[in-house]
C-alpha positions as CSV (number, residue, x, y, z in Angstrom):
1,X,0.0,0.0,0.0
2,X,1.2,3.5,-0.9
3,X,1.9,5.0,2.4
4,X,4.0,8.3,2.9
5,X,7.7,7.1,3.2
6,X,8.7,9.5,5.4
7,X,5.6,8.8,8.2
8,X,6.4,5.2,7.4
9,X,10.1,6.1,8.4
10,X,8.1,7.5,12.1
11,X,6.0,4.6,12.8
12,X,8.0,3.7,15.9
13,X,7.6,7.2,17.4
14,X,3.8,7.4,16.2
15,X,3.3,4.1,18.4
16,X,5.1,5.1,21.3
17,X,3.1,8.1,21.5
18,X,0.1,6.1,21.4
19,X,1.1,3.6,23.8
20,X,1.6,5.9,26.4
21,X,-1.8,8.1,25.7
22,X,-3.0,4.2,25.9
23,X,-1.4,4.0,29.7
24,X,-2.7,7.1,31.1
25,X,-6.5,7.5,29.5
26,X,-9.0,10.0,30.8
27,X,-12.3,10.7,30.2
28,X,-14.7,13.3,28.6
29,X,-13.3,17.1,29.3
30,X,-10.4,15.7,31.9
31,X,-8.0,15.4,29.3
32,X,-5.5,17.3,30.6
33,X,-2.6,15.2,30.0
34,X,-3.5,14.3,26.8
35,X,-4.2,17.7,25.7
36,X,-0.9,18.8,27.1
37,X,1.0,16.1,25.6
38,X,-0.9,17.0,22.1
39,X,0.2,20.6,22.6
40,X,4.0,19.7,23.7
41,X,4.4,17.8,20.2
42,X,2.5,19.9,17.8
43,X,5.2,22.5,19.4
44,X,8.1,20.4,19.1
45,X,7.2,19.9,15.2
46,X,7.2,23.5,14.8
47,X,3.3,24.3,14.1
48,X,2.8,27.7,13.6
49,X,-0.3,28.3,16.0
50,X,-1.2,26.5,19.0
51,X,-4.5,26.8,21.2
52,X,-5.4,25.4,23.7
53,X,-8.7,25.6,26.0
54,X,-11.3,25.6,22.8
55,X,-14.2,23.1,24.0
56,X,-12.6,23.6,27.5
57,X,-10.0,20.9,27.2
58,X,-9.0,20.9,23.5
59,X,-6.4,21.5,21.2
60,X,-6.1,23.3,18.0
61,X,-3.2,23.7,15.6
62,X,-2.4,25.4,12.5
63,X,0.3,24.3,9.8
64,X,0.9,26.7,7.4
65,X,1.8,25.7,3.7
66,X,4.3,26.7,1.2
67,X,1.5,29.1,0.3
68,X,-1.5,31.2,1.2
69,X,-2.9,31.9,-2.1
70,X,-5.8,29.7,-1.8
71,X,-7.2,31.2,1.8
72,X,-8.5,28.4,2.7
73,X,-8.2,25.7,6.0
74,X,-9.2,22.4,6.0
75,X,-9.5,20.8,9.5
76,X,-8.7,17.5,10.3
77,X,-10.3,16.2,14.0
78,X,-9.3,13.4,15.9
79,X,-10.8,12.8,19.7
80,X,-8.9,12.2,22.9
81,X,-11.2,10.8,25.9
82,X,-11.4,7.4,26.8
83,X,-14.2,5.0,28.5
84,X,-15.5,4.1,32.0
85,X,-14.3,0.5,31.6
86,X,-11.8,-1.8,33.1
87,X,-9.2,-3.1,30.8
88,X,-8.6,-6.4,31.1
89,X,-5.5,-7.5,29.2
90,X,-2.5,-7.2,30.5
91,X,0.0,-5.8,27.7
92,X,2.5,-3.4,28.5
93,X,1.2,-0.2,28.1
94,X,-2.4,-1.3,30.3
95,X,-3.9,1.2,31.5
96,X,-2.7,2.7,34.5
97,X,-6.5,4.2,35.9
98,X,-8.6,2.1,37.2
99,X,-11.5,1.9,35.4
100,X,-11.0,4.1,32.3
101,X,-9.4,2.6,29.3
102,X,-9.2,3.5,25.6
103,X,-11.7,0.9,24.4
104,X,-12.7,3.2,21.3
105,X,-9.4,3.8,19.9
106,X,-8.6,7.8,20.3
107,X,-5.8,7.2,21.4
108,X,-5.5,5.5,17.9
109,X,-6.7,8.7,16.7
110,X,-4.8,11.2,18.5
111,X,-1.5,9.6,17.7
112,X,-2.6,9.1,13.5
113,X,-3.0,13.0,13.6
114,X,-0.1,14.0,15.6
115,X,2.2,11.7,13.1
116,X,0.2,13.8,10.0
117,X,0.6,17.0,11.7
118,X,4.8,16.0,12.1
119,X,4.7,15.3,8.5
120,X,2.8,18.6,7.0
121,X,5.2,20.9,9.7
122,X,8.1,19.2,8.5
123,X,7.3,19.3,4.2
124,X,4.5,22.2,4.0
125,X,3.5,21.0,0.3
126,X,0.2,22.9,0.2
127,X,-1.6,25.8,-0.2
128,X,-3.4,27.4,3.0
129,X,-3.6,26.2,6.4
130,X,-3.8,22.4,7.8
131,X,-5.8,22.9,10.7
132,X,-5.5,19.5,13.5
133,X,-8.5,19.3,15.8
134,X,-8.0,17.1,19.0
135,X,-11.3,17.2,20.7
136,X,-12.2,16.0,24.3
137,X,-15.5,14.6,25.1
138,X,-16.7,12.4,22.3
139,X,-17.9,9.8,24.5
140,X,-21.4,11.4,25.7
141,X,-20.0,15.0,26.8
142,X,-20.8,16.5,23.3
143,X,-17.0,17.8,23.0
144,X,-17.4,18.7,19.2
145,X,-20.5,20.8,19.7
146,X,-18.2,22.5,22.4
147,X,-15.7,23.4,20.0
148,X,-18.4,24.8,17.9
149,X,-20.0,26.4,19.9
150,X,-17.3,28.3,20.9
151,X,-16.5,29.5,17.2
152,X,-13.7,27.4,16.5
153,X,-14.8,27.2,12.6
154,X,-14.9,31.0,12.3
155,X,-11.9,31.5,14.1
156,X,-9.9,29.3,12.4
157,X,-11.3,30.3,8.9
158,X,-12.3,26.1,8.6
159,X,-13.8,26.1,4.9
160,X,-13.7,22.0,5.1
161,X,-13.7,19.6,8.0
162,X,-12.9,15.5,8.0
163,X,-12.8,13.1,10.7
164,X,-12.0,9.3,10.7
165,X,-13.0,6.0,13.3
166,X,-11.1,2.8,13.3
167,X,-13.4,0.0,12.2
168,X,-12.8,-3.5,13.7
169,X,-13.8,-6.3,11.5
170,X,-13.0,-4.3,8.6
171,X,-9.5,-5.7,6.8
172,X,-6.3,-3.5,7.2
173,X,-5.9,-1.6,4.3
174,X,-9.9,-1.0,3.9
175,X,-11.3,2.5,4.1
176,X,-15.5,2.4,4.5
177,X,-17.5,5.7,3.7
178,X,-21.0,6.5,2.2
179,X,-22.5,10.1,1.5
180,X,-25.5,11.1,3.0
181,X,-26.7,10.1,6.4
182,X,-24.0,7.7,7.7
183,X,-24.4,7.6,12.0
184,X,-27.5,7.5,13.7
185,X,-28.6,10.3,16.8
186,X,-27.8,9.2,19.5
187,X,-30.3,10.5,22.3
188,X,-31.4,9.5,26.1
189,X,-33.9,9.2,27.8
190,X,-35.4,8.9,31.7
191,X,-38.6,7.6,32.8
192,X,-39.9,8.2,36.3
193,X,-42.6,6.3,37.6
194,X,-44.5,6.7,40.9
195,X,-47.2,4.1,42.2
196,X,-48.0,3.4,45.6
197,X,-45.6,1.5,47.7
198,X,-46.3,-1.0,50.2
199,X,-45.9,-4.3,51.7
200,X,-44.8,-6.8,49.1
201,X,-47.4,-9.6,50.9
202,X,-49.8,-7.1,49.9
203,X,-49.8,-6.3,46.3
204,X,-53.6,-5.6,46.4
205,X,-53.1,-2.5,48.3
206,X,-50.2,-1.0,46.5
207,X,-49.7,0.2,42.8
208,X,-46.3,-1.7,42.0
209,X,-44.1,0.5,40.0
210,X,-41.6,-2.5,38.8
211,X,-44.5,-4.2,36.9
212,X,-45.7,-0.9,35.4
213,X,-41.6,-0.1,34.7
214,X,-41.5,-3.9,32.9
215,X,-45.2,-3.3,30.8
216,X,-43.1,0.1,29.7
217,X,-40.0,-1.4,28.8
218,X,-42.5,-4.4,26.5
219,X,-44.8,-1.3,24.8
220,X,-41.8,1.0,23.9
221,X,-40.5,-1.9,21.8
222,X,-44.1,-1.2,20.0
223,X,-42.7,2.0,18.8
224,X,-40.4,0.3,16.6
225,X,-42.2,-2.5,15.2
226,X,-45.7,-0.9,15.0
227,X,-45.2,3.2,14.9
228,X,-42.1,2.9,12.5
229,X,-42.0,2.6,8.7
230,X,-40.2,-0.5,8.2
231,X,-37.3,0.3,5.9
232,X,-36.3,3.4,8.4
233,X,-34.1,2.4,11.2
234,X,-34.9,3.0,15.2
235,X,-33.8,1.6,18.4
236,X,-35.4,1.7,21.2
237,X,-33.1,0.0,24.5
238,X,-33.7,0.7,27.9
239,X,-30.3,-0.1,29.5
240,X,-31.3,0.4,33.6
241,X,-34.0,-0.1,35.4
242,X,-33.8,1.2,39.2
243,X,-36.3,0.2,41.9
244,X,-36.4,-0.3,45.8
245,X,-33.7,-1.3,48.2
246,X,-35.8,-4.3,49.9
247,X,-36.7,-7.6,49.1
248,X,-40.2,-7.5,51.1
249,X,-41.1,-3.9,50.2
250,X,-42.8,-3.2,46.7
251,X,-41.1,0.5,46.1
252,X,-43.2,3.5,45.8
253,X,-40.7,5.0,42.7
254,X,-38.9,3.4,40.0
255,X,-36.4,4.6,37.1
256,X,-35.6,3.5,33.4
257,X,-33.3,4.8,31.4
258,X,-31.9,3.9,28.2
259,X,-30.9,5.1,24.6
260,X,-33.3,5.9,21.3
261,X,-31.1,5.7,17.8
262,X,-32.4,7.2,14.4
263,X,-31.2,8.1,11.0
264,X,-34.0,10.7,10.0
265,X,-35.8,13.6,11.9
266,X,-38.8,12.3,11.1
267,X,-38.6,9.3,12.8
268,X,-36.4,10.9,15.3
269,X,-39.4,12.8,15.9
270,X,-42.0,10.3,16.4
271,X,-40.1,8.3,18.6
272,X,-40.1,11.2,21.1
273,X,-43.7,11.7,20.6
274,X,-44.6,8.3,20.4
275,X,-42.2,6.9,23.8
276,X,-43.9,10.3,26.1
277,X,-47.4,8.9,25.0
278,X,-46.9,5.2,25.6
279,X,-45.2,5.7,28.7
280,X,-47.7,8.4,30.1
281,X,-50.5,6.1,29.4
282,X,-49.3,2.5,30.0
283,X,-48.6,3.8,33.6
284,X,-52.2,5.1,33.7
285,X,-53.6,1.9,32.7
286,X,-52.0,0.3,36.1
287,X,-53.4,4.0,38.4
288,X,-49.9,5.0,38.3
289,X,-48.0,8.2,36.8
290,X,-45.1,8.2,34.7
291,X,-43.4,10.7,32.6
292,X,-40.3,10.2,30.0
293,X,-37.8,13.0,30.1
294,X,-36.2,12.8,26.4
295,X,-32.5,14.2,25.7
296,X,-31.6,15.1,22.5
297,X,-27.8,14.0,22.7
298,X,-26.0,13.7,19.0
299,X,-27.7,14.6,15.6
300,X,-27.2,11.9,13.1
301,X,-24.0,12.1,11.2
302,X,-24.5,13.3,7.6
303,X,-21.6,12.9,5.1
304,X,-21.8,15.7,2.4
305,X,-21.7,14.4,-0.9
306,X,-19.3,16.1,-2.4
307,X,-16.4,16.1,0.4
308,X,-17.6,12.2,0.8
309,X,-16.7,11.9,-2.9
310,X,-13.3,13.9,-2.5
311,X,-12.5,11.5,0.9
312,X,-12.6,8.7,-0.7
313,X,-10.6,9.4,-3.9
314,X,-7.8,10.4,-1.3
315,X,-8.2,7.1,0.3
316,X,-7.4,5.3,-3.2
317,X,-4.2,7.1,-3.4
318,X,-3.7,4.8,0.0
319,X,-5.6,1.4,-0.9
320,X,-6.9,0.1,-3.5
321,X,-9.8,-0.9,-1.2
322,X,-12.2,1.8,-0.8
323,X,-15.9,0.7,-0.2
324,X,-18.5,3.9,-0.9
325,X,-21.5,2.1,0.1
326,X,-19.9,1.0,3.7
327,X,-23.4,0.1,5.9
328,X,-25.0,2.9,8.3
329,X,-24.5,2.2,12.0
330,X,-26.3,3.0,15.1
331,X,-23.8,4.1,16.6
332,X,-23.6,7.9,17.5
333,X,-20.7,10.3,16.9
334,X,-20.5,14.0,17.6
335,X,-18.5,14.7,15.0
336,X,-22.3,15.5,13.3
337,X,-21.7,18.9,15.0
338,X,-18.7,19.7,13.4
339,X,-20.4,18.6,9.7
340,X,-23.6,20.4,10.4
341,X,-21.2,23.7,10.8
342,X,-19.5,23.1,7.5
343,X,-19.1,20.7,4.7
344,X,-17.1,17.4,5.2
345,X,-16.9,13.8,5.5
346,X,-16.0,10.8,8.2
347,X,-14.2,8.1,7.2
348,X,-13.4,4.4,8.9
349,X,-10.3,2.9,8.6
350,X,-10.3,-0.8,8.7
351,X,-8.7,-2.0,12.1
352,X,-8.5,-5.9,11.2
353,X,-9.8,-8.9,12.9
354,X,-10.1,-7.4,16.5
355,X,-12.3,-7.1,19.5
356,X,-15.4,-4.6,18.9
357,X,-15.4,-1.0,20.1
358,X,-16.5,-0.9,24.2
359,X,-14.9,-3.4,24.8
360,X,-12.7,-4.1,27.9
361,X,-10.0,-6.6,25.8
362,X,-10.1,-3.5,22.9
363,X,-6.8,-2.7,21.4
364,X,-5.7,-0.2,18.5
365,X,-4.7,-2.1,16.1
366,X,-0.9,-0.2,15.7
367,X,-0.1,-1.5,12.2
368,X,-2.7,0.6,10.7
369,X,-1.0,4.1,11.7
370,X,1.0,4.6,8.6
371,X,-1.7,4.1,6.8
372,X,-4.5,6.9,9.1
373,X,-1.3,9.6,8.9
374,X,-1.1,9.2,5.2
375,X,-4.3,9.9,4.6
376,X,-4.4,13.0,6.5
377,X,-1.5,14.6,5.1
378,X,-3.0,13.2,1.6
379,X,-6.2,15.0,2.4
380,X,-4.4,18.6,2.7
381,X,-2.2,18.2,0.1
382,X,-5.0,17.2,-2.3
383,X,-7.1,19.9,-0.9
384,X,-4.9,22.1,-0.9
385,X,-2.4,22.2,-4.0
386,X,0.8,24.0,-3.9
387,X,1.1,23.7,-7.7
């Protein structure tokens, strides 16, 4: 595969780098070593502007080219945070936190965009500004909006933005993108039930919120099958369910929470209307009350057609093994606030025959960091043209 020969030369460093984000992971906007380290290296490579602070904990670099005749920046994001989960192999870079590991692979990313951003400081071949984009908070804390939010595209002059995932199961070498909607929302929600507790020897004289909280969780799986058209996709999954403290007392409250997924508004939409209704009344039919508090989290990721295009003609100067039609997921990413500020694409880069993302026996796959970097410095010199 074509890789850049001179990141190929910088693997080592690349993986060292990565390995050590790997030991010492932190999560959402407590990247502070990260960010720091990100900031340290994108110094040492000579960057020509450094921020730090943008989201609250994130880093922002700009490489100048060659030249500035074109006035325009294209930004490259990767994310930093890592998981609440405890890693369970024991390799030599293991996580050294208790319970947090990189089971998603930023570190991955981090590292793939640091060894890009070394490359375009040292050689400059393009016209405008490479601007890096290491972003805290991807995993629920909405660190992309953040960054947004805070004008980060305006400030920056970003006329184009790209961002890339590791994708285990998909062969090293592959690269998966589609154009249009891509990732679904990702949004919460929390339903509070109150009945009438009591004696559990005496069901007759309470109303038993765990068997109104389990008719709940049965109807809102009647959103899906009988509310939805059936070639849209929705997911409805209630992931807790919190009741009493006391094997003889039937509990006078009860909580659900869980997770909706969809890859339209519309359907986005009805689900929210839909899940208040069927919750409000299912409760009613047992003479209890219930209400569903629903949290619009992450919009769905949508890949603009023309940048998707323009992504995956860079991948092919890297693989021959480009798939355009790569499946939508369910999975959320907030890099969907970054491409509904300006036009752009995400990419996934195949990871190999690994365990899945979440996963507490996850690991980067290492081997497939020449081939990330080179993209990315691909990407701006494509983009950007110093000829």
């Amino acid at each position: 595969m074509p890789i850049v020969n001179r990141i190929a030369e910088f693997h080592k460093d690349v993986t060292e780098w990565r390995r050590d984000i790997h030991a010492n992971p932190e999560l959402q906007f407590d990247v502070h070593r990260t960010a720091a380290l990100v900031a340290e290296k994108l110094k040492e490579f000579g960057v020509d502007e450094i921020v730090t602070g943008i989201g609250r904990t994130g880093v922002v670099g700009v490489i100048k080219g060659r030249k500035s005749e074109s006035g325009k920046a294209i930004g490259l994001r990767a994310d930093m945070d890592a998981l609440p989960i405890q890693e369970i192999i024991d390799h030599p870079y293991k996580s050294k936190n208790a319970g947090v590991m990189h089971a998603c692979g930023h570190d991955g990313h981090t590292a793939m965009l640091l060894g890009a951003a070394r490359y375009l400081a040292e050689t400059r071949n393009f016209d405008g500004d490479a601007v890096v984009i290491f972003q805290p908070a991807e995993e629920g804390g909405g660190g992309g909006r953040e960054m947004v939010n805070e004008g980060m595209m305006e400030r920056f002059n970003i006329s184009e933005v790209y961002g890339m995932h590791n994708s285990p199961g998909m062969p090293v070498g592959q690269f998966g993108i589609r154009s249009g909607p891509m990732m679904a929302a990702a949004d919460m929600f929390v339903i509070d039930i109150e009945g009438k507790g009591g004696h559990a020897a005496r069901p007759q004289r309470v109303i038993d919120t765990t068997l109104v909280g389990a008719h709940i969780m049965t109807a809102l799986q009647s959103v899906v099958s009988r509310n939805v058209d059936p070639v849209e996709a929705a997911v409805i999954s209630v992931t807790t369910f919190k009741a009493g403290d006391a094997f003889n007392v039937i509990p006078q409250t009860a909580r659900l929470t869980g997770t909706a997924r969809t890859l339209a508004p519309e359907v986005r939409d009805l689900l929210e209307e839909r899940m208040k209704e069927v919750v409000a009344h299912t409760a009613a039919a047992f003479g209890a009350r219930a209400t569903c508090d629903y949290q619009r989290h992450y919009p769905v990721l949508v890949n603009h057609a023309e940048q998707a295009a323009f992504a995956a003609s860079v991948a092919r100067q890297i693989s021959c093994n480009v798939d355009e039609s790569t499946p939508q997921v369910m999975g959320g990413e907030d890099f969907s606030f970054m491409l509904e500020a300006r036009p752009g694409a995400f990419i996934y880069i195949g990871q190999g025959d690994t365990q899945y993302l979440h996963h507490p026996e996850y690991d980067f796959n290492d081997e497939i960091i020449p081939l990330g970097s080179s993209y990315w410095a691909k990407l701006v010199e494509t983009a950007l043209p110093a000829n």
